[in-house]
N, C-alpha and C positions, 0 to 999 in steps of 0.2 A: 332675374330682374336686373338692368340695367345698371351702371355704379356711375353714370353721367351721361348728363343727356347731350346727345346729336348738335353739334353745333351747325350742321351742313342742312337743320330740319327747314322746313319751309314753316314760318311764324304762321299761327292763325292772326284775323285781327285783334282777336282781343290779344291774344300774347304780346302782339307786335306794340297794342298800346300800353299793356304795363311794364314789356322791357323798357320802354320810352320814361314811363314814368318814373321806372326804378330808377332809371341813368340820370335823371335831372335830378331827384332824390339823394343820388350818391355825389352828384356834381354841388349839390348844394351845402351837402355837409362835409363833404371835401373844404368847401369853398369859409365853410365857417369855422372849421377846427382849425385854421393860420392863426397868428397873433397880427396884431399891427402890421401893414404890408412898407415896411420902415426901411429903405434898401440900406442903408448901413448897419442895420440891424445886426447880420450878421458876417460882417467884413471883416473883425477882428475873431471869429471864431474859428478854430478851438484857439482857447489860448493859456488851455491847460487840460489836463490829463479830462478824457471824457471813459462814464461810468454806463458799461454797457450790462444789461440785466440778460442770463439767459435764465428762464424761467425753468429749466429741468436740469436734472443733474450733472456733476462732471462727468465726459468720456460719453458721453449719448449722442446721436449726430447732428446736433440742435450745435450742441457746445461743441463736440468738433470741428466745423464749421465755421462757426462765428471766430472761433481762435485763428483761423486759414483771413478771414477780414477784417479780424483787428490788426494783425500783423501788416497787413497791405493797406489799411487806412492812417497806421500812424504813419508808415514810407511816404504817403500822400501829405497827411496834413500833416505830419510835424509834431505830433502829441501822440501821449500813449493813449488806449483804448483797454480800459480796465475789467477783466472779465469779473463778473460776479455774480455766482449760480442761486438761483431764488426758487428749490421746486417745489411742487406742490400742487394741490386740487385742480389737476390740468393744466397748470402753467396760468392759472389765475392768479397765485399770490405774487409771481413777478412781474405780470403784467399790472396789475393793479398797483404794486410798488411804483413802475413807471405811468402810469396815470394821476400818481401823488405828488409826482417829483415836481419839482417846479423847469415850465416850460423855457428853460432858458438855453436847449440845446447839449446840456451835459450830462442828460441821463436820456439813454438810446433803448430799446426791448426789442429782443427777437423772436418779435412777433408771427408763429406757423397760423397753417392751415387751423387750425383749432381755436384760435382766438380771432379769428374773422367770420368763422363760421359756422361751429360745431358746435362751441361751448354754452351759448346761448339757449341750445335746445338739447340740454344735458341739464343744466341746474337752473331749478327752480327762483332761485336768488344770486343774482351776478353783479360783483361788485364793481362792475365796470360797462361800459356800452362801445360795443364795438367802432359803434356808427356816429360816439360823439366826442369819445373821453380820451383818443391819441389818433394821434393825424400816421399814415402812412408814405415814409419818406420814398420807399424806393423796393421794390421786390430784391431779393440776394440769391437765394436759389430753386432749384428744384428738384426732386429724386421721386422715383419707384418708389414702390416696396417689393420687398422681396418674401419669397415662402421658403422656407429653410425647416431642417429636419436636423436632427442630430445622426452624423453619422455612424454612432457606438451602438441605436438605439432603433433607430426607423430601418429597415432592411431598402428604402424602396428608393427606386433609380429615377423615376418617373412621376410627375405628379397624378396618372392614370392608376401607378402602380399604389401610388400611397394609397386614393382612396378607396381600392377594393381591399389595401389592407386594415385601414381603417374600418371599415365596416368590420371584416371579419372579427376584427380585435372588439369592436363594441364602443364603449365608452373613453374618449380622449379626451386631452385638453391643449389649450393656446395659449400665449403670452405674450401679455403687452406691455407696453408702458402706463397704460391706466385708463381704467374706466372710460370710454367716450373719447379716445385718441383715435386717429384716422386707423393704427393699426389693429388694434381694437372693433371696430366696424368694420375692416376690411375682412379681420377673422372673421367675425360673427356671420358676414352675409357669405365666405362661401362655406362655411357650416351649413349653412339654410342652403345654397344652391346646388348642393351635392348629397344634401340628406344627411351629414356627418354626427353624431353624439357626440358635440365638442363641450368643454366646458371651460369658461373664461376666467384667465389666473391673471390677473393684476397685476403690475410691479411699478416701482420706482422709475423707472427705465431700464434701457438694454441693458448697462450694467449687471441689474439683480436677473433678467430674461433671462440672458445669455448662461451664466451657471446651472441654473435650474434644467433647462434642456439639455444641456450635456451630462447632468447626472440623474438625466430622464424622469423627471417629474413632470416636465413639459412634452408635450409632442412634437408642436410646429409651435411655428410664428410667423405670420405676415407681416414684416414690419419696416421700417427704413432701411431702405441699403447701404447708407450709410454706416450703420452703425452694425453691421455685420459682415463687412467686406473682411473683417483680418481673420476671423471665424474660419470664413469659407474658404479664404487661401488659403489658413493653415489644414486643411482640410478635415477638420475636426466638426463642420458641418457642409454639409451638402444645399445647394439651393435648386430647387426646382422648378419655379419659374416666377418671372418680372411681372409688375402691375403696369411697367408703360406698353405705350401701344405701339413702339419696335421696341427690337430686342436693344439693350444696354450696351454702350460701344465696349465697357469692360469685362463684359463677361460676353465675348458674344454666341457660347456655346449655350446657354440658358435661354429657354425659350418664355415667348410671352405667355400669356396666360389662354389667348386667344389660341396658340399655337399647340398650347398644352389642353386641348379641348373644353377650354372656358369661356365661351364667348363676352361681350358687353360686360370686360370686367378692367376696366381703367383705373388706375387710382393714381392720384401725383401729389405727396405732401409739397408743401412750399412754407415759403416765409420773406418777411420782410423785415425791413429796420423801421421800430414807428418810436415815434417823439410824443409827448403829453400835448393835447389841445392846447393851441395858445402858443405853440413855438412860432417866430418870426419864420416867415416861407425863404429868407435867404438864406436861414440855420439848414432847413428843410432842403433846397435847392443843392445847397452847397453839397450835400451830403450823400444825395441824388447824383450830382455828377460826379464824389469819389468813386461810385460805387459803377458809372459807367467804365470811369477808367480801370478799374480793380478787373472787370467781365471781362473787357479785350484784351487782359493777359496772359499769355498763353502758356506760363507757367502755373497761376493762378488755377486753372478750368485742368492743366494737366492734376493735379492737386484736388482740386473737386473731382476729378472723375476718378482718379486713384480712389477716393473716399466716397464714392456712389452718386454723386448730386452733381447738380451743372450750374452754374454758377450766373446768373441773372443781374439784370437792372431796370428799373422802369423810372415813369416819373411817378411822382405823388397819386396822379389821378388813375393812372393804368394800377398802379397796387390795389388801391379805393376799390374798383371797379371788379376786380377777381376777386377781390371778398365777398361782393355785392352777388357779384355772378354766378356764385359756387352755395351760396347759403341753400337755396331750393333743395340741389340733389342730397347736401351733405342733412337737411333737415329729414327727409325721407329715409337716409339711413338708419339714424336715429330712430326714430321710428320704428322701423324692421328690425332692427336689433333688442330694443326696448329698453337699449340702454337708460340709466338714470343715475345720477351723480348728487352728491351733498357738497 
């Protein structure tokens, strides 16, 4: 089965009418989660240390990350940009922190693929709405995932070769950062499209992942490359092949997945910087265009790509709009997984 669909497809009509309708839908509540469109609003901002949430743990590629754009946002604006890690039930409880905060531009969330799309059709009760409770200032990056093995532990060279050993071997298992995270779903559906006996181990994040599979309690992981780049240099695991749809300019001996005989199997975690409903659009604006200047620097993206991801910027409505975009297929994963979350 597919992991995203065709964007090159030719729309039926009805499709065609309710992409139309989704996109005034996302344009509207785009349009309603600004505060006061006040242009001095936000002229004197920052004009003091701003308090950025990552909602997962320290050392995970969430927080790796955002540390690489705190650093180049305060050279920008002139103020610190204060990390502080809130993890928990999918990165709900620090998103929901930043949906309490008061929209006054000083508390920022690094907001992934998971809280625009995923999390909604994991738990049954969510303490936030994607679509109402924080405006989306700006996309920051985007990365693979990656399938990785423990070198001490999986014999196999190939990802052809892992899964005839896997069968042989019978029952394995994967790891992720938690229930209903992209890597998590990514596991689960090529368990299902390759017939595997995997069984899904939970974690904190890669921090707790990463241990576990090198003292082989884990098998694989499909998970951000981010957070497993220093792993595989030190060669202490092996990767066998990327979730984008070319190979990764850093590793470029690793094949896609497409390559590695998997077809229609794409994945792209992402994420953005969002603010609480009600922030002034020049707060929003403003922060938007740090984050263009922060993309075109060639030290910056040298730096995300040393760490797996590439480094992004959008406006408010283009971030809006890939949240909007992505809910369907990631909803359907969901699904085929059967994942479910508290």
């Amino acid at each position: 089965m597919p992991l995203r669909y065709d964007p090159t497809a030719r729309p039926t009509f009805t499709r065609r009418a309710l992409l139309h309708v989704a996109a005034c839908a996302s344009a509207l509540s785009t349009t309603r989660a600004f505060g006061q469109s006040n242009p001095s609003a936000g002229q004197n901002w920052p004009d003091r240390n701003v308090r950025v949430i990552v909602p997962y743990p320290a050392g995970g590629s969430t927080d790796v990350l955002v540390r690489i754009l705190a650093e180049a946002l305060k050279s920008i604006l002139g103020q610190s940009f204060i990390i502080e890690n809130r993890p928990g039930a999918g990165g709900n409880i620090g998103i929901t922190a930043v949906t309490g905060s008061a929209p006054d531009g000083y508390t920022i969330g690094a907001a992934t693929v998971g809280h625009f799309s995923i999390n909604q059709y994991l738990y049954d009760k969510m303490p936030y709405d994607p679509e109402r409770d924080f405006i989306a200032a700006t996309l920051t990056w985007e990365m693979p995932n990656v399938f990785v093995i423990a070198t001490d532990h999986v014999p196999s060279k190939t990802l052809p070769e892992f899964i005839a050993w896997a069968k042989q071997r019978g029952r394995i298992s994967f790891g992720s950062p938690g229930v209903g995270t992209s890597p998590h779903l990514s596991g689960a559906m090529f368990s299902k499209r390759t017939g595997l006996d995997a069984i899904h181990v939970p974690f904190r994040g890669a921090a707790q992942t990463i241990p576990a599979m090198l003292s082989g309690d884990v098998t694989y992981a499909l998970d951000n490359l981010a957070s497993y780049m220093s792993t595989i240099e030190s060669g202490k695991m092996r990767a066998l092949a990327v979730t984008s749809a070319q190979r990764w300019p850093t590793m470029p001996d690793v094949p896609t997945m497409a390559e590695a005989g998997l077809a229609d199997f794409v994945v792209t975690s992402w994420a953005a910087f969002v603010m609480p409903a009600g922030t002034p659009r020049p707060i929003i604006d403003k922060l938007a265009a740090a984050m263009r200047q922060i993309a075109q620097d060639a030290d910056v993206q040298r730096r995300f790509q040393i760490a797996g991801a590439r480094c992004l910027a959008s406006t408010p409505e283009e971030a809006t709009a890939q949240g909007a975009r992505e809910r369907p297929m990631w909803r359907e994963m969901v699904k085929v997984s059967g994942a479910k979350a508290e």
